[in-house]
N, C-alpha and C positions, 0 to 999 in steps of 0.2 A: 685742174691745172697741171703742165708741165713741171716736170721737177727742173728740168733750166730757166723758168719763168717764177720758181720759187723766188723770194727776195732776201737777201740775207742782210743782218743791220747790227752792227756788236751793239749789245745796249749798254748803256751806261752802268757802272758797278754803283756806283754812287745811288744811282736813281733807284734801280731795282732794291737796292737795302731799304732805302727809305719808303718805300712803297710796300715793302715786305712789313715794315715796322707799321705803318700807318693800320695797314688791312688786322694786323695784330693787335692795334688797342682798339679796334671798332670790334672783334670778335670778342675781346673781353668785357666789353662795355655792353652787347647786346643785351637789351630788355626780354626778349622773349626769343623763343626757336626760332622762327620767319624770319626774325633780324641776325640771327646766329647765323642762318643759313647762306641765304643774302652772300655775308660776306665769302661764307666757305666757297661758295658757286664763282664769284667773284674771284677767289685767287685760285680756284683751280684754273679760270679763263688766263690769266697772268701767267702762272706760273706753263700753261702749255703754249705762251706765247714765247716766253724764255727758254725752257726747251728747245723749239721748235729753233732758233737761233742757234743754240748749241749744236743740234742734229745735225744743222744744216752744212755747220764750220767742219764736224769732224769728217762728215762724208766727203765732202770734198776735196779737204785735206786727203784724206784716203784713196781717193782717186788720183792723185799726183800731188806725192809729198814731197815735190820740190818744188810746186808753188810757195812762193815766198808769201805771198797776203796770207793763207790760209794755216800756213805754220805759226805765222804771227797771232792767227785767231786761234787756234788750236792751243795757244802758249798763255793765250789771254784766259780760255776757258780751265786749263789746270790751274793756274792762279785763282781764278775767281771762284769754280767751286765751290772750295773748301770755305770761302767765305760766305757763300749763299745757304750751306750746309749750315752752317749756324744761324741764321734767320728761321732756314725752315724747321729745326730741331725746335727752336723756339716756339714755331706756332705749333707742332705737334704738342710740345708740350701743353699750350692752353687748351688744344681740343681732347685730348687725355683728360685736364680738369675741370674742363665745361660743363656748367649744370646742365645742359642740354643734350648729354652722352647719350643718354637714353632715348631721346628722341631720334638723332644722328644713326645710333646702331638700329632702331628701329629703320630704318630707310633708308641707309647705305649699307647694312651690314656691320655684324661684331669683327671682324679679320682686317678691317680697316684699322680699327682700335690695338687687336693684337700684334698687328704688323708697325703700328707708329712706336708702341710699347718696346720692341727689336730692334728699331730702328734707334732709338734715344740710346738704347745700351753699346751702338756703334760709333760715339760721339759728344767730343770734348772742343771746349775751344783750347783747350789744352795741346790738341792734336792738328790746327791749321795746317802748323810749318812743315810737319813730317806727312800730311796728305797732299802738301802741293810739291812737296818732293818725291812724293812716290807717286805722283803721274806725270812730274818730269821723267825720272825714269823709265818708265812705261814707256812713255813716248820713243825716248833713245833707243830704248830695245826695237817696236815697231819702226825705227827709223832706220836701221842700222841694216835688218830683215829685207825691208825692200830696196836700199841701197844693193843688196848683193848684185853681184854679175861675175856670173860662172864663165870659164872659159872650158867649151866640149868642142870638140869636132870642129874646130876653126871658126865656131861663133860663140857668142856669147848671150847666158839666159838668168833671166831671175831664177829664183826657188823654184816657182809653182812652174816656169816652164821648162824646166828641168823633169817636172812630173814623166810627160811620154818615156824620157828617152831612158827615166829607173826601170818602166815595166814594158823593156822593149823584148820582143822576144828573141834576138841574138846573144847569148849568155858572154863575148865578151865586151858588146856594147853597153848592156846593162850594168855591169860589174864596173865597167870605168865611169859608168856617168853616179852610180851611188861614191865611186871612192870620189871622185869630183864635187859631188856636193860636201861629202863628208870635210875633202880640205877646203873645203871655203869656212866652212863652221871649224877647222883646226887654226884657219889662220886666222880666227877673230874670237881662239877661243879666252886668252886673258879679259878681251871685251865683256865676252858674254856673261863668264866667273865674276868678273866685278859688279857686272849690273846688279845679277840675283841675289851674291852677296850683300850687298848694297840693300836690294828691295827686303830681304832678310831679317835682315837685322833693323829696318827701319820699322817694320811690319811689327815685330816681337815689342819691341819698343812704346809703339802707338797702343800693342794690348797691354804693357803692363804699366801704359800710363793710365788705362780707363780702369785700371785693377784687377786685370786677367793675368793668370799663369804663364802667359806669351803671347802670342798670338792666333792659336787653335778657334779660343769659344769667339774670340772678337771676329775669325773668319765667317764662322758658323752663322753667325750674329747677320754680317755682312751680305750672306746667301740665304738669308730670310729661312734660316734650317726652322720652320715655327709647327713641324710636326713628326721630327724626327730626331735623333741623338749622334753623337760619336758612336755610341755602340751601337747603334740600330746599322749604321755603317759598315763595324767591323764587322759583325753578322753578314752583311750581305758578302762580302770581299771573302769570307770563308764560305758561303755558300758558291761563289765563283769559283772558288779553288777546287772545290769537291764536286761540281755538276760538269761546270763548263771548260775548264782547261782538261780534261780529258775526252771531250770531245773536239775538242779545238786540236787537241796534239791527233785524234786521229783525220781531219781532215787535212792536215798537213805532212801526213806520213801518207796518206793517199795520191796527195801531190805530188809529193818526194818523187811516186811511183812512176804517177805521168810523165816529169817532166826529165825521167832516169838520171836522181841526183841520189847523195847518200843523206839519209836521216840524222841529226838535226842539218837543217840548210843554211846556207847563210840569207843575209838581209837581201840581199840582192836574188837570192834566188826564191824565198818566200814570196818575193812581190810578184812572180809570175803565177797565172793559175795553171795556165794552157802553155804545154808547147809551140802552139800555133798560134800564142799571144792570146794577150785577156780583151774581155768584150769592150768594143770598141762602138763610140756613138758612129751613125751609117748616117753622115749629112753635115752640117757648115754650122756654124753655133746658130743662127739665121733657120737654120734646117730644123735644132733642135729644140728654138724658142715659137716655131709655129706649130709643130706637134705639139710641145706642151701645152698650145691653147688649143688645139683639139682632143687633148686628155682632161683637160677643164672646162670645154664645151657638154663632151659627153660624162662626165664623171656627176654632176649636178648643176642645176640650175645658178646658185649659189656661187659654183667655183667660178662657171664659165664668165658670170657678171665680172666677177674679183678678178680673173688674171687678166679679162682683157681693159677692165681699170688699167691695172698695172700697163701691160703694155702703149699702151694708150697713154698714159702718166708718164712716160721713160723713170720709171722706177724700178729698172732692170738694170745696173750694171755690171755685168760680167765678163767682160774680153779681160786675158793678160796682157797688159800694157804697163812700157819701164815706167819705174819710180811710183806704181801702185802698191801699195800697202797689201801683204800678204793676205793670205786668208777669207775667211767669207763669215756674211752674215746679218741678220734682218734686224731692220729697228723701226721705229714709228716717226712720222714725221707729223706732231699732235696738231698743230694748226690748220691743214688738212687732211686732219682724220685719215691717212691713207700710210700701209707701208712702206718700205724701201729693202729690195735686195742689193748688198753688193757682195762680189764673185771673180773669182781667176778663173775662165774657163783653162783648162789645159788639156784636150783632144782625146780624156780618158774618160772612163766610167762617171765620174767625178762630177762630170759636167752635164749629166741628166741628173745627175742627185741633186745638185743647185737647184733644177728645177721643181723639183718634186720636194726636197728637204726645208729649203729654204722657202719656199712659196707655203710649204704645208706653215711656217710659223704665221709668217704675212696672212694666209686665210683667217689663221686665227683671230690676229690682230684684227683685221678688217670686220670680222664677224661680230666684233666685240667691242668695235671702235664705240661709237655712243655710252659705251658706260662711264658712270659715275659712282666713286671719283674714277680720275685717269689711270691712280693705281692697279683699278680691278681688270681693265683691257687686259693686261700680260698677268698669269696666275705668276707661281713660282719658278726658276729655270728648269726643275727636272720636270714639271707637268709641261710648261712650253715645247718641251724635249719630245712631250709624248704626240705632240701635232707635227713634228717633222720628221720624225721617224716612222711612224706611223704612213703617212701621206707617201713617201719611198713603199711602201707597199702596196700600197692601192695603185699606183702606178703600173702592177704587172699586167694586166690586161691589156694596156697600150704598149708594153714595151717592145714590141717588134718595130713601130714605128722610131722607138728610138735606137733602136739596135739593130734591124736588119737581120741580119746572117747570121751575126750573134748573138741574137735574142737567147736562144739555147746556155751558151757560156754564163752573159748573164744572169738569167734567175739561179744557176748555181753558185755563181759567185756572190751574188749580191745576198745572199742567206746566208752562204758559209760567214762572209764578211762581217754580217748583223751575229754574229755568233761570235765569231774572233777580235772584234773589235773589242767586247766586253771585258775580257780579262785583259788585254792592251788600257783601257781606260781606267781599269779600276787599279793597272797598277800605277797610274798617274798621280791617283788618289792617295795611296798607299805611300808613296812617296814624298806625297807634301804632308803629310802627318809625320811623318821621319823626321824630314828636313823642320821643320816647327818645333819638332820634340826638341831638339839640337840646335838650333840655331846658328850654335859656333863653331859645328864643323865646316872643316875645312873644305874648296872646291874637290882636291881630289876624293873627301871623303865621299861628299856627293854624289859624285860618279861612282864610286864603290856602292851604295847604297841602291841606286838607279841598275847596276850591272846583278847585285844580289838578287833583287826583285824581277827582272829578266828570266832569271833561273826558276824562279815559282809560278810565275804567270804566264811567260812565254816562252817553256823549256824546247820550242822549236825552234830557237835563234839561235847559231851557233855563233859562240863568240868568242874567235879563234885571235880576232885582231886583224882578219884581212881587210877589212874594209875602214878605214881611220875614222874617228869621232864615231861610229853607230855603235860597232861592236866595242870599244872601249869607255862603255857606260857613258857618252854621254851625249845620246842623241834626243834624249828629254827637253833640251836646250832647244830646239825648231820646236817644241812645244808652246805656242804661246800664250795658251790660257797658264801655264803655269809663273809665269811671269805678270801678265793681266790679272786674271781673276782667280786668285789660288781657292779651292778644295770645287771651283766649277765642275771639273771635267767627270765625276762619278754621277751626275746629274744625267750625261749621256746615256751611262751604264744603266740605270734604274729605268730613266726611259725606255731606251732599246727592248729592254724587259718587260715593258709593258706593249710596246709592238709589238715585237713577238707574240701576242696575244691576240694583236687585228689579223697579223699575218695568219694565224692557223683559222682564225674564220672566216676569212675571206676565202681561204679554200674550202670554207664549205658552203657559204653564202655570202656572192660579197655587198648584195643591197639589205643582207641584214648587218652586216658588219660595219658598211657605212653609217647606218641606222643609229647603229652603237657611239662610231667617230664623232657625228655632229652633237650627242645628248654630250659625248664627255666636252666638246669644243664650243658650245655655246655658253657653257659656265663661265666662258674665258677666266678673271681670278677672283672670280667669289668666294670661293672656299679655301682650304687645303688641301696640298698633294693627294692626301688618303682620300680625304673625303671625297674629292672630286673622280677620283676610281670609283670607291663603293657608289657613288651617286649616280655612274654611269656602270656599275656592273661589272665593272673589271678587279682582276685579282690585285691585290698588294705586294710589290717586289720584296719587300723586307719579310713575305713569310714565304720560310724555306720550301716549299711546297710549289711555289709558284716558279722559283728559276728551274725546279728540275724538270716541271711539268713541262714546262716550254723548251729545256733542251733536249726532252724523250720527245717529243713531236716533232720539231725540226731534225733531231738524226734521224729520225725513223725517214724523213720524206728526202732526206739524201742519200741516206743509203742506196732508198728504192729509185732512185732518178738514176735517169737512163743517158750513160754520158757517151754511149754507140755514137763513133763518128766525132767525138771530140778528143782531141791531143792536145 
């Protein structure tokens, strides 16, 4: 089916509690497992029928968030939530005390159980009122994002199409269109201080109503962390500082060289690789979405099925268009079994990684779709991480199709990038442990906090002040998992980490390195993060061993790349 042939239908709040409650005394009342079962089958089919409703509201919402119907349903879904969130704690809780556990982990799996056990320590009825306010917020924030409209060069652009004309190669075009973005984020920056504030303090609140120290473990809780620590964390974020931001500050002193500026650069000048501009897609988003189905024709059997679903499906939407909700990102649409990307193309790099990044999660999903329960389709977000970053590498073999002339700039930026992103991400991380620790500092503190860590992680930003909101700590703020979904974004960082690991096999084999992809991607989320590495033969990012090894491979294959002929 058509994703515009979908059906969308608000369903009754009333109805689904009542129906939640019913399937809940018939599961406790079952006489034997078969009848236990029975029910659980039964409300997974419900509950992905309500989903599937929800999915449907927010995508489209996101697609144009000044449709009126679907703001209303988007408004109806943050209220109701939270109230469904107590029905379903509820039935977690009686499959926790079911005589029949043992029967259930025999046949669904023990991480079912561990993850429901996580999930109850995320949740109080105590907590409704402050989680149907903290996705009102949410919301405001992603409303407020795609409302923007930049005024450059006598038109006017959202954020993401603002992207081209940051990493234009004219240094003083580039320079006015990042201070241009920067003042649109100065003039809405009381807005933005309030919200975070706001979500802060509401956040801290909710953890120390469930009896957490603030809000940190209930994050933790939140991101289903069920095989790793805060300090397994800190570890890694010091292994970043001593492997990877010394190779990162010298690709960016190599830059400097190219591109004849002085070391440290500013924002606007970091975003160029090449003198003669960075790699560029060679073709029309049209141009870029039928190679991607001949990079998934020839890539496996498998892909080529899945992506031409998708396109088939119009489960692609990716053009920037006003009043679309920033950002990108794949989710399932349970009722049929099939993904959904949505996407800002903006004429850069950017927009073959949608392809390759985002389709790499969607494969996942798809490949995984049939499990039972629904929970086990997506593992946890940093192993999901590891099917889309990953999938951005196996892409190099086609990428002249997507790049033409630039294929060359490409594969050196798109590595350098998988390497500089990492300490960028993990200072994201680093930062909302701060910001939790503290709660009650102040916005400007924030921003002092946000600029500190700049200096540790990304000692190649010069942050002189010329450029307003980036270089005056607070360009964290266009961040919006930190807003959304706080301690996500080091999920990135761990993953990338583990690509990094297809990437160096694929240069040596890449149908054995495929080989490897699909053992770790057919688990879809049976297991945990580790496990599901060791299960598939890949290293662990939390041992220190692992990020150096992979950043002495990847310099050694930059050093020796031959950039003759590029400026």
């Amino acid at each position: 089916m058509k994703f515009s042939e979908m059906t969308y239908a608000r369903p009754d709040a009333q109805d689904v509690k009542e129906q939640m409650a019913g399937l809940l005394e018939r599961l406790k009342n079952a006489g034997n497992y078969e009848e236990a079962k029975a029910v659980f089958l039964e409300k997974e089919q419900f509950i992905k029928h309500v989903e599937t409703q929800s999915t449907l509201a927010h995508i489209r919402h996101d697609i144009d968030t000044r449709d009126t119907f679907y703001d209303d349903e988007v408004k109806f879904w943050s209220a109701f939530g939270p109230e469904l969130e107590e029905k379903m704690q509820a039935w977690n809780l009686a499959m926790l005390n079911s005589p029949f556990r043992s029967e259930f982990e025999a046949e669904y799996g023990k991480l079912m159980f561990l993850n429901t056990e996580m999930e109850l320590k995320t949740f109080s009825p105590e907590i409704i009122q402050e989680m149907q306010k903290e996705n009102d917020l949410m919301q405001e924030y992603n409303k407020l994002l795609a409302s923007a409209q930049i005024s450059f060069e006598g038109g006017v652009y959202t954020i993401s199409q603002m992207t081209p004309f940051k990493t234009d190669k004219d240094d003083a075009r580039r320079l006015a269109a990042w201070k241009a973005e920067g003042q649109w984020y100065k003039d809405h920056q009381a807005e933005l201080d309030r919200l975070y504030d706001e979500l802060v303090h509401l956040r801290d609140k909710m953890g120390r109503k469930l009896g957490y120290d603030g809000y940190t473990q209930l994050g933790y809780y939140r991101m289903m962390r069920n095989c790793y620590t805060k300090e397994d964390v800190e570890k890694f974020r010091a292994a970043v500082v001593k492997y990877l931001v010394p190779v990162a500050n010298e690709i960016y002193k190599e830059q400097a060289k190219r591109l004849g500026k002085e070391y440290p650069m500013s924002f606007a000048d970091n975003a160029l690789a090449f003198r003669s501009g960075n790699a560029r897609p060679a073709g029309t988003p049209d141009d870029i979405l039928a190679h991607g189905r001949k990079f998934y024709d020839e890539l496996s059997p498998e892909t080529s099925e899945f992506f031409r679903m998708m396109l088939d499906g119009e489960l692609l939407d990716v053009l920037s268009t006003e009043g679309k909700a920033g950002g990108g990102y794949c989710t399932s649409i349970p009722d049929y079994n099939v993904p959904f990307i949505f996407a800002n193309f903006n004429g850069t790099q950017h927009d073959v990684e949608v392809v390759t990044h985002e389709a790499g999660h969607a494969f996942a999903a798809w490949m995984n779709r049939e499990r039972v329960p629904m929970s086990s389709v997506w593992p946890s977000l940093e192993a999901c991480e590891v099917h889309s970053m990953s999938m951005e590498f196996f892409a190099w073999n086609w990428a002249e199709g997507f790049f033409g002339e630039d294929t060359r700039k490409f594969y050196y930026a798109h590595l350098s990038d998988a390497l500089t992103f990492i300490p960028y991400g993990t200072m994201v991380d680093h930062f909302q442990h701060e910001v939790f620790e503290k709660p009650d500092m102040t916005p400007a503190e924030r921003h002092a906090v946000w600029k500190k860590l700049l200096g540790i992680y990304m000692p190649w930003m010069r942050l002189d002040g010329e450029i307003p909101f980036f270089a005056d700590g607070e360009g964290w703020q266009r961040q919006h998992h930190i807003y959304d979904r706080p301690f996500y974004y080091i999920d990135y960082c761990l993953a990338q980490t583990v690509a990094l690991q297809f990437w160096a096999r694929i240069q040596k084999d890449q149908k054995a390195a495929w080989e490897k992809y699909m053992a770790y991607t057919k688990q879809g989320g049976s297991a945990v993060f580790t496990e599901l590495l060791q299960n598939a033969g890949l290293d662990n990012p939390f041992e220190e061993n692992c990020l150096k090894e992979v950043c002495a491979a990847a310099r050694k294959w930059l050093e020796a790349y031959d950039l003759k002929g590029l400026a």
